[in-house]
C-alpha positions as CSV (number, residue, x, y, z in Angstrom):
1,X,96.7,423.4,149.9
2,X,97.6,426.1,147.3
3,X,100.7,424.9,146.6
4,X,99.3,421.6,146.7
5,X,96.6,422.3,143.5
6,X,98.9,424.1,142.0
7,X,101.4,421.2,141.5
8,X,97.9,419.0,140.5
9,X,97.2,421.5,138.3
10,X,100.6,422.1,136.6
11,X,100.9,418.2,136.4
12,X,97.6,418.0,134.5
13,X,98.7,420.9,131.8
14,X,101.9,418.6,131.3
15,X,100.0,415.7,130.6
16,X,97.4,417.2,128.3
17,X,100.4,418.8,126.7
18,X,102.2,415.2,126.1
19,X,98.7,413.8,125.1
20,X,98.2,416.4,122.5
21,X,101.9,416.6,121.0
22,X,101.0,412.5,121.0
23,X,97.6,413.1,119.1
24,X,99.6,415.6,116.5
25,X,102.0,413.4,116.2
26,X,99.6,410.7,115.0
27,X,97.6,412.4,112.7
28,X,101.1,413.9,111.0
29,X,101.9,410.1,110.5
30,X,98.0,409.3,109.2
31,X,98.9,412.1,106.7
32,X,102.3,411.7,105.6
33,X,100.8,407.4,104.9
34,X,97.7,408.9,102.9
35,X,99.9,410.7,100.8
36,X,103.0,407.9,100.0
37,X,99.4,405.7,99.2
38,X,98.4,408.6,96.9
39,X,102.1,408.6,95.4
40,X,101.3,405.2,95.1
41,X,98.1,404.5,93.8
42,X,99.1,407.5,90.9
43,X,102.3,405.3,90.8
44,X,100.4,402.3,89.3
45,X,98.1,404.2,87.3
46,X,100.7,405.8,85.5
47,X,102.9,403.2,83.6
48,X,99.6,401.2,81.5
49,X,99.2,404.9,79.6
50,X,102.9,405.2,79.4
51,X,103.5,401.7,77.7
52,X,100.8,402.5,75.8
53,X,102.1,405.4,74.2
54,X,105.5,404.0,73.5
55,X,104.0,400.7,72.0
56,X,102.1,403.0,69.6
57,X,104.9,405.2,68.7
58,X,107.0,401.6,68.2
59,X,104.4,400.4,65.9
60,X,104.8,403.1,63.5
């Protein structure tokens, strides 16, 4: 019996273990996607101020 819940027990810890490498795993990917959407998002705020800027300089 021992032996028994010991094997449970070690078969439990292996599967929390793959659950939570899963759950890091995830959230790594949730941030390394909210940061190429930051990259992003400052991507196509940038260039209107940029164009701006060298439209003005061109004018002069």
């Amino acid at each position: 019996l021992a032996t028994r819940y010991s094997l449970l027990a070690t078969r439990y810890s292996l599967l929390a273990t793959r659950y939570s490498l899963l759950a890091t795993r995830y959230s790594l990917l949730a941030t390394r996607y909210s940061l190429l959407a930051t990259r992003y998002s400052l991507n196509a705020q940038t260039p209107a101020p940029f164009h701006n800027s060298i439209k003005s300089l061109n004018s002069q």
